[in-house]
N, C-alpha and C positions, 0 to 999 in steps of 0.2 A: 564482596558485600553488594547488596544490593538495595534499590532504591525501595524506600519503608511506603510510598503511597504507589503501591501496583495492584488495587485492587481491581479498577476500572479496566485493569490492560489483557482480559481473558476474550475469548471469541473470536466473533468472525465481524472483520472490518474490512470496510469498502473502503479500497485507495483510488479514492475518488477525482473524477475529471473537477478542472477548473473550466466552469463555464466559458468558453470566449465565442464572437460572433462568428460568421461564416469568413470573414476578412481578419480575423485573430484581434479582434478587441477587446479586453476583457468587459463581460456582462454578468456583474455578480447578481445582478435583482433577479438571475433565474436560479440562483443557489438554494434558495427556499423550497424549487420544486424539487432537484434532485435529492436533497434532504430526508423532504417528505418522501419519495417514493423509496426512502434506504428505511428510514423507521418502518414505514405500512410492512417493509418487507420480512422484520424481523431482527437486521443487523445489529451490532452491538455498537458499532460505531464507524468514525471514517478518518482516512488518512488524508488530508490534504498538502498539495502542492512536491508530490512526489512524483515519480516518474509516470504514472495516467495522467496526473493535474500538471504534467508537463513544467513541473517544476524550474526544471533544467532551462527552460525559455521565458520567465518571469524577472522582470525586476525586482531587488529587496523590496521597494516598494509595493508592488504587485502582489507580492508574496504574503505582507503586513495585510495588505488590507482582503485578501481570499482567509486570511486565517481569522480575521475578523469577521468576517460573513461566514463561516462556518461556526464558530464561538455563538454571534447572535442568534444562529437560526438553528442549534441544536437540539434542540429538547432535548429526551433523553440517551444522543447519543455521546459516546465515548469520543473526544478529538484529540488526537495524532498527528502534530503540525510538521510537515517536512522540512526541516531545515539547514540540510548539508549545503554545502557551499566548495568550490575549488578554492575560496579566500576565507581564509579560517577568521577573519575581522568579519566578514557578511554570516559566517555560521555561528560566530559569535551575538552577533548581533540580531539575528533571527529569535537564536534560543531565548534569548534575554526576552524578546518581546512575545515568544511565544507563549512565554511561562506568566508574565506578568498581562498577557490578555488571557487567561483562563484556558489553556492546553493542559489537555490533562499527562501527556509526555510527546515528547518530539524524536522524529524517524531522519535521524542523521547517515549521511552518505559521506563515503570517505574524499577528499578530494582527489579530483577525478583526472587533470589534466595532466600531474606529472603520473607516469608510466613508474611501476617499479619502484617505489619508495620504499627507505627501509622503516623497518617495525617500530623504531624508535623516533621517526618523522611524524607515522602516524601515531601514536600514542601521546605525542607534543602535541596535534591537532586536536585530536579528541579529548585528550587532558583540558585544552583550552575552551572547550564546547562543554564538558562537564563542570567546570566549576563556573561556569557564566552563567547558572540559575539552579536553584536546588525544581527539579522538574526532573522523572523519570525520562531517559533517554536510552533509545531503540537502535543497535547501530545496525546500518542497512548493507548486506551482501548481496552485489547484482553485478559481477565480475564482467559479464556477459558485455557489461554499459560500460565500465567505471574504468576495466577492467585493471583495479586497485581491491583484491579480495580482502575480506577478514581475516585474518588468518590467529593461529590458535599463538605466535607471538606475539601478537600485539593484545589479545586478550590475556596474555601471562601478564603483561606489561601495564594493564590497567585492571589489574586483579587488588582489589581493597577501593576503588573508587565508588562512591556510595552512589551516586546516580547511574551508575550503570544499570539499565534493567532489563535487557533484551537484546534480540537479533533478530531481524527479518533474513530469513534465507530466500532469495529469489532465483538462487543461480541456478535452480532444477536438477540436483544431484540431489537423489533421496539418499543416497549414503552417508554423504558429507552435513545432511540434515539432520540423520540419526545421529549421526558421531555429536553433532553441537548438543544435543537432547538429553544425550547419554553423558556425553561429560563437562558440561555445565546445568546441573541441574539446579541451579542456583540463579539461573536466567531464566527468563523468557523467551521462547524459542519461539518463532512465528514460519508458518509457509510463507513463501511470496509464489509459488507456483503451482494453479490453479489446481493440477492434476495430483499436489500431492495433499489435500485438504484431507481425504478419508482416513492412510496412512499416517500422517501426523498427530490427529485428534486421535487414532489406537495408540499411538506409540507415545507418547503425556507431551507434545507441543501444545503450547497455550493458547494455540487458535491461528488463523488464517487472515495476512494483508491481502485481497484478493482486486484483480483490475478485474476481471470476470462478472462480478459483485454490481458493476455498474450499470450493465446492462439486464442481469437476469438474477439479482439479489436471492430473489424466491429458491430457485435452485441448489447455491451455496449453501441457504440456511437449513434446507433440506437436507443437503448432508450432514451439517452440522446437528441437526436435531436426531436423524436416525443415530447416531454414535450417541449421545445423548438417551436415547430411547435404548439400543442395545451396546453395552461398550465392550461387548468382543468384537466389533468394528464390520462385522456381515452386515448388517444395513446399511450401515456408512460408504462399503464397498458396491454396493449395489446403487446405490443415489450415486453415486462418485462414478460409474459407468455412464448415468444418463449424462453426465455433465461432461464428462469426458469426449462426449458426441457431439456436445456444442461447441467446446474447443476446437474439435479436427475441421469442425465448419469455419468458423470466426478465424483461424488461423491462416486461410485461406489467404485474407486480406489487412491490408497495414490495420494493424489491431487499435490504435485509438483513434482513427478516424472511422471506422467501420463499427467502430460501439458505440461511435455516437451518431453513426449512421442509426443504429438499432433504437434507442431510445429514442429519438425522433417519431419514428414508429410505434412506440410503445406507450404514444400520447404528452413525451415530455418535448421542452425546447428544442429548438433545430441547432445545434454548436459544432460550431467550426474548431478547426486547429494552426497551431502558430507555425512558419517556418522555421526551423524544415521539415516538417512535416506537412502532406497536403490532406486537401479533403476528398473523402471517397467520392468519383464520379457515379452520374444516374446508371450507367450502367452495370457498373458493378454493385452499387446497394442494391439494384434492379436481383440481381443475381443473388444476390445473398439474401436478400427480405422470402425471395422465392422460396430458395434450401433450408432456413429458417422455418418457414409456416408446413412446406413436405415434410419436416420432420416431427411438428405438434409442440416447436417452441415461441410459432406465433399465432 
C-alpha cells in the first residue's frame, strides 16, 4: 500500500545544499537565494538536508531549523525533508517534526553505522519512522555511503505499510533501478544518479533526486522536458548526453565543494562545507570555472 497524498512527489528535485559559511556555520538567510534560483529553473522541488545538504554533519537541531527555511521560503516548490538518522529516536524525531512543519514527505536513510544488519532490524527502524507521522516517506538507497542497501527483504517486510511511498536509488546500477521500477510499480521509484535521469523518465520512474540540479537546474530540467516533449525517450537521450559532459567535468573534483564552488560563480552565495569535507582551493575552482566556460556551460 501506499501512501494516499503522493501527488506532489513526480519530477525532477533538487537535493539541495544546506547553506553554511566558508568556516561551516550554518547561514540559512542565503536559503532564499538558492530557492529562488531552483524555481526560476523550472524544478519541481528540493530535497533538504540529505547527502548534498550534508545531512550527515548537522545537528537534530540544525536539521529542524534548514527544514524550516526550506518550508518558509518555498513557494511553489515540492519539499522532501531528509530525515534518516543512525538513532532511529533522532529519525524518529525528525519525521514527526518534519511532517508537522509542512513536508510534504521525507527521504529516510537506513541506519548507517551498524554494517550488515538483518532485514528484520531494518524493517523495526523503518516501521518506527513510518508510523511517527502519517507523511509520505521515501526510503533512500545509497549503498555506496550507508553501505546498508534496500534490499527487496526488507521491502517484503514492510509490504502493507501505508506511508511507504517511494525509493530513491542512488547507487548507480541502472539494472537494479529497473528491477525496483519493474517490480514495485506501486512505489515511487526516483534516480538518485545523475546519468541515469533520461533512462528512468523512458522507462515510468517518477522523476529524479538530483545533487547535479544544484548547480545547473536548467540542464536537468531540459532533460526532463524533452522526455516530456517526446516520450519515446530520443530527446531525452540527447539532453542527457549534454549533461553527461558536465558530470565527467564536475567529477573531476570533491563534488560538494566544487558545486558550490560553481554557484558562486553563477551569481549565488559563496558556501563553504562542514568537516570532513574541505573547501575547494583557488586553484582548483581556477581549473574547473575554466573547463566549465571551454565547454559553453559558463
Amino acid at each position: 500500500m501506499t501512501h494516499s497524498n503522493v501527488d506532489r512527489l513526480s519530477g525532477l528535485f533538487t537535493a539541495i545544499f544546506t547553506p553554511l559559511t566558508l568556516d561551516g556555520k550554518l547561514a540559512l538567510e542565503h536559503f532564499p537565494a538558492l530557492l529562488e534560483f531552483q524555481r526560476n529553473a523550472g524544478v519541481d522541488g528540493v530535497a533538504v538536508c540529505g547527502t548534498n545538504g550534508e545531512g550527515f554533519s548537522l545537528s537534530v537541531d540544525e536539521r529542524k531549523r534548514t527544514i524550516d527555511a526550506a518550508i518558509s521560503n518555498r513557494g511553489t516548490l515540492t519539499i522532501i525533508a531528509g530525515t534518516g538518522a543512525s538513532s532511529v529516536t533522532d529519525a524518529v524525531d525528525l519525521t514527526k517534526y518534519a511532517a508537522s512543519a509542512g513536508a510534504d514527505a521525507v527521504l529516510v536513510l537506513p541506519p548507517f553505522f551498524v554494517k550488515a544488519p538483518s532485514d528484520q532490524g531494518l524493517a523495526d527502524y523503518y516501521k518506527a519512522v513510518l508510523n511517527a507521522a502519517d507523511v509520505p516517506v521515501i526510503l533512500y538507497n545509497i549503498p555506496q555511503f550507508t553501505a546498508v542497501p534496500i534490499t527487496d527483504g526488507l521491502l517484503e517486510l514492510l509490504k502493507g505499510e501505508a506511508n511507504v511511498a517511494g525509493i530513491k536509488d542512488s547507487a548507480g546500477d541502472w539494472n537494479r533501478t529497473l528491477d525496483l521500477i519493474n517490480r514495485y510499480s506501486h512505489l515511487r521509484i526516483y534516480t538518485g544518479s545523475d546519468r541515469l535521469l533520461a533512462d528512468g523518465y523512458t522507462h515510468g520512474a517518477a522523476g529524479c533526486i538530483s545533487g547535479g540540479a544544484n548547480a545547473f537546474p536548467e540542464v536537468l530540467a531540459g532533460v526532463r522536458d524533452a522526455w516530456f516533449a517526446d516520450s519515446t525517450g530520443t530527446l531525452a537521450r540527447e539532453e542527457q548526453k549534454r549533461f553527461d559532459q558536465l558530470i565527467d567535468i564536475t567529477i573531476k573534483y570533491p563534488f560538494i565543494s566544487s558545486t558550490k564552488s560553481i554557484i558562486a560563480n553563477r551569481g549565488l552565495p559563496r558556501l563553504g562545507v562542514r568537516p570532513p569535507l574541505t573547501n575547494l582551493d583557488k586553484t582548483h575552482e581556477e581549473a574547473l570555472i575554466r573547463e566549465l566556460k571551454q565547454t559553453n556551460f559558463l
